[in-house]
N, C-alpha and C positions, 0 to 999 in steps of 0.2 A: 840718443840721436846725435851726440857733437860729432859720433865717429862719421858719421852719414854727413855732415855739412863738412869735415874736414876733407872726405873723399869730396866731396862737392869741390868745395875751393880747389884740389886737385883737379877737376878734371878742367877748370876755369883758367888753368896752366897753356890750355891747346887752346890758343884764342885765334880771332879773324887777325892780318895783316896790321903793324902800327901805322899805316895811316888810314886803314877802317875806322879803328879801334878810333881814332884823333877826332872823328866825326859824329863822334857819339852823339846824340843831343840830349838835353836838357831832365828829360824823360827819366834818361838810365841812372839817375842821380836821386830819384823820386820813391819815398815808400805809400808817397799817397796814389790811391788806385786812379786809374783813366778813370772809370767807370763811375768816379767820387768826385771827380774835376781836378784829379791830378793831370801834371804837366801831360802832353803827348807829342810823340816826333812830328817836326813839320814836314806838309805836303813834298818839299824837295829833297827831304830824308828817305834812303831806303831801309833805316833800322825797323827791324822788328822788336816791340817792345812787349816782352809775355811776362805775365803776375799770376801768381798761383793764389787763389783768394778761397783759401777753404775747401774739404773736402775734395768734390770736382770741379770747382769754379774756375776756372780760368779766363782771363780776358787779353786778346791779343791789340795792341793799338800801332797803327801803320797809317802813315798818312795822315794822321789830325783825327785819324777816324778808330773806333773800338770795337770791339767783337766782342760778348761777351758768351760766355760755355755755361749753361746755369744759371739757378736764383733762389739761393739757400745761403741764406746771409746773419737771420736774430733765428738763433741753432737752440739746440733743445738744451736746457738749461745742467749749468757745469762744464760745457764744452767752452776747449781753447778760442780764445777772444781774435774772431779776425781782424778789428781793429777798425772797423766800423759799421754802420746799424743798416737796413736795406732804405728807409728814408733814404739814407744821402745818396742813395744812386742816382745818377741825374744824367748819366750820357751815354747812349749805346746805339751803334749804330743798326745793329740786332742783336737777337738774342735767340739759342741756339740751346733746346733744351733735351739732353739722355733719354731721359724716360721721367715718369711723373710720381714715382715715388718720393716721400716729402722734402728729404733730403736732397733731392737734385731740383724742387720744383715751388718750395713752402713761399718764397717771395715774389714769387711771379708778375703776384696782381701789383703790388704798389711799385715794383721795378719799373712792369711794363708801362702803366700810367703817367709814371715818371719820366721816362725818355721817351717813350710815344715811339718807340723801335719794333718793327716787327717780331712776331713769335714765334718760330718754326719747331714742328715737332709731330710726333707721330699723334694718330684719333686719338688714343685715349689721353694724350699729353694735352691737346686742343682741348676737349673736354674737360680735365681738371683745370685746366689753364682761365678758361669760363668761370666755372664755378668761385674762382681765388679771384672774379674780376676783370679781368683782362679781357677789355673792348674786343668785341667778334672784327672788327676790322684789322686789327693785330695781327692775327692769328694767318700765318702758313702752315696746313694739313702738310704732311708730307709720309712716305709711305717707303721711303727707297728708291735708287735710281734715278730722281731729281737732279737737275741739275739749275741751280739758284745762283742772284744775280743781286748783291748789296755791296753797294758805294765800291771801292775799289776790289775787292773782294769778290770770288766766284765760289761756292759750293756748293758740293757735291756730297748727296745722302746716300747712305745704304742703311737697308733693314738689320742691325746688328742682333746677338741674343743675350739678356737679362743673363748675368750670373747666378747657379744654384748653389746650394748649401744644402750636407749631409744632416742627418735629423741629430738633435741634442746640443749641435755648436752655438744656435744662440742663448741657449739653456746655460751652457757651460759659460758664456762668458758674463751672462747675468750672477750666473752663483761667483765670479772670480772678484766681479766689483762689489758683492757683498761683504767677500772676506777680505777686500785690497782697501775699502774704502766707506766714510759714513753714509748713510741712508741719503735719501732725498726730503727734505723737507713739504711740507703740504705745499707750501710756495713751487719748487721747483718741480714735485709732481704735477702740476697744475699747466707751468710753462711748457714741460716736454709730452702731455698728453697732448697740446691743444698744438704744439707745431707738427706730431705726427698725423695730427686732423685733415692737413693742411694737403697731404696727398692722397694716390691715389693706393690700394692695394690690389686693386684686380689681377688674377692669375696672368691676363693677356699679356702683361708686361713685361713677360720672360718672351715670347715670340713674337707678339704683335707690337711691341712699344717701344722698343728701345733701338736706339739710331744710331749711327756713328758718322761724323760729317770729316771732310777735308775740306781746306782753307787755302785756297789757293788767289796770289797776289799777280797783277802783272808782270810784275820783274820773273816769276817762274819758281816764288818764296811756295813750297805746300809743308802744310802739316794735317794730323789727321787726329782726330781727336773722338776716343774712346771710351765713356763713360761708367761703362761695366763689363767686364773680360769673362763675358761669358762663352761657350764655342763658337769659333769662328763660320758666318755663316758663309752662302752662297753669296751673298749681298757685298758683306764683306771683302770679300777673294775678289766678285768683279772692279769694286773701289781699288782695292789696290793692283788689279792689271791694267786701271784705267790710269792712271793717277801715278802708277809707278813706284820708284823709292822716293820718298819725302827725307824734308829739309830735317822737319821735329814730329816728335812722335808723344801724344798725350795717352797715354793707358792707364785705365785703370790698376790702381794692385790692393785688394782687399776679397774677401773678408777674413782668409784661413791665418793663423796667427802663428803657426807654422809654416817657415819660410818653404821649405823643402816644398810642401804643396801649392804654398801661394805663386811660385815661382813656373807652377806646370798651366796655371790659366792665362798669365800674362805674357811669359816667351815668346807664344807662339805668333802673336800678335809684332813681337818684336822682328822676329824674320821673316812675316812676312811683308810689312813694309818698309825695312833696312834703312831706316832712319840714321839719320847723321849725330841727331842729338836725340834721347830718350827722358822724358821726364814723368813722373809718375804723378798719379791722380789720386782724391780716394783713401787712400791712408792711414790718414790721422782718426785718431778716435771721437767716436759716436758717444756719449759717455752713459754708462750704463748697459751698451751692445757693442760696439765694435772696439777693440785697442788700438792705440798708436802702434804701428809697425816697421817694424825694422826694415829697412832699405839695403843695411850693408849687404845678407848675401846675393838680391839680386844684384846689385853694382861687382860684384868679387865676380860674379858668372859673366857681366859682359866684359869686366876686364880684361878676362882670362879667354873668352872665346871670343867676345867681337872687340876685341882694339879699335874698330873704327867706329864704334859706336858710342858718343861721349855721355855723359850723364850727369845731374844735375840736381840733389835736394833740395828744392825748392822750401824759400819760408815764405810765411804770409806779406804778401804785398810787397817783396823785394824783387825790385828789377829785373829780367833777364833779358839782355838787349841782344839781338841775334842779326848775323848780317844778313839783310833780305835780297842781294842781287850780288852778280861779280862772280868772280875767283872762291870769294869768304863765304857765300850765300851759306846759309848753316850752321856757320862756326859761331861761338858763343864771343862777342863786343866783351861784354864786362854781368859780371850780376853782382849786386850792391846788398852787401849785408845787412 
């Protein structure tokens, strides 16, 4: 991965204007999440302040105010350490959940509890979202087509589709961490059986569950964020004839471990929204099912085909500060190692 964060710091080369950049606040200096009661830009700031916190997690903070993408935080055990537990979430001004499989959905209940934020997401996402806790007055059903209204923030749902997988591939990456790596101890069988407890698995979640929202700011800041790249629906295609080209673009890129393939789910999603910045979602390794994945060849393909589209490897809880208004609106302030 260093080669993936050096192309990173590379593309951090194409930044907003010096005296954007001069007005950074306090925020873009920070590896402790909004979401944790780390710093956040003030109300007279238009910096966009986005953190990649695992997996799909992402949380966008604007305004004094947080957004969070997800709530899969104490991960099945042996996975990379986000660098803090779901207890400490304490501040959201909502929360914005894919679909309700455990991984995008396992923390939900003590999140939501926690910041008393609403919980938007498709029936069967409400449903598990219940069951894990979460106050029924929480809860925003949503279906597609929505168009929702949080603190300075306006979004906009569509009914997105669950990625599939060919038969044998989770097979085959079970047999590769057998032969890559030791067993699981009764201890850590224990912790990863009971956080996949924690969602949902119903078939419906490839067509009925899974969402993809855009984040749209007063200043005119959108981004759109993509949980799972699976075909792009009808739902889809209207979001972005509505909504247009966005500032940033959250996609998933997972699960094929071969780039060549992973590269034909996630693209297409790339042009259709023609994103200014591209950051990837999803990723990192599941331990014991999914591998850490390589970013470099999709970053080598938009180099070479879309020059104007910057890109960015995100690590856990490190800053990306994005100019939310102006001339810069899009271009990447600073990201902090």
């Amino acid at each position: 991965m260093l080669r993936a964060y050096a192309l990173a710091l590379a593309a951090t080369t194409i930044l907003a204007s010096p005296a954007a950049r001069a007005a950074e606040p306090a925020a873009c200096d920070s590896h402790v999440a909004a979401v944790t009661g780390g710093p956040m830009p003030p109300a007279e700031s238009d910096t966009v302040v986005i953190r990649w916190l695992a997996n799909a997690n992402y949380e966008f903070a604007y305004k004094n105010k947080v957004y969070l993408f997800d709530a899969y935080f104490d991960r099945k055990a042996r996975s990379h350490n986000v660098g803090f537990k779901a207890a400490q979430v304490n501040r959201a001004e909502a929360i914005f959940v894919s679909h309700a499989h455990s991984d995008h959905i396992a923390d939900i209940g003590p999140v939501a509890k926690q910041t008393g934020a609403p919980v938007v997401g498709a029936p069967i996402t409400a449903e598990t979202a219940i069951r894990l806790g979460v106050p029924e007055k929480q809860i925003v059903v949503a279906k597609g087509g929505e168009t929702l209204k949080f603190g300075d923030a306006t979004v906009e749902v569509a009914l997105a589709r669950h990625s599939t997988i060919q038969d044998g591939l989770v097979a085959a990456y079970e047999a590769l961490y057998r032969v890559d790596a030791r067993p699981d101890t009764p201890e850590e069988k224990t912790i990863t059986a009971y956080v996949r407890s924690l969602g949902s698995n119903s078939p419906d979640i490839i067509d009925k569950g899974t969402l993809a929202y855009a984040l749209i700011f007063p200043s005119g800041f959108k981004a759109v964020l993509v949980g799972s790249a699976g075909p792009i629906t009808d739902g889809v295609r209207e979001l972005a004839k509505k909504i247009g080209p966005v500032d940033v673009a959250i996609i998933a890129y997972q699960p094929h471990a071969v780039a060549e393939r992973q590269i034909e789910d996630t693209w297409p999603f790339i042009e259709l929204f023609k994103p200014k910045l591209f950051l990837p979602a999803h990723h990192d390794a599941s331990f014991g099912t999914w591998l850490d994945l390589g970013l470099e060849p999709l970053f080598t393909r938009l180099r070479d085909e879309k020059p104007e589209v910057k890109f960015l490897a995100p690590l856990y809880r490190s800053p990306i500060c994005v100019s939310g208004s102006g001339p810069d609106k899009g271009a990447v302030l600073s990201f902090k190692y």
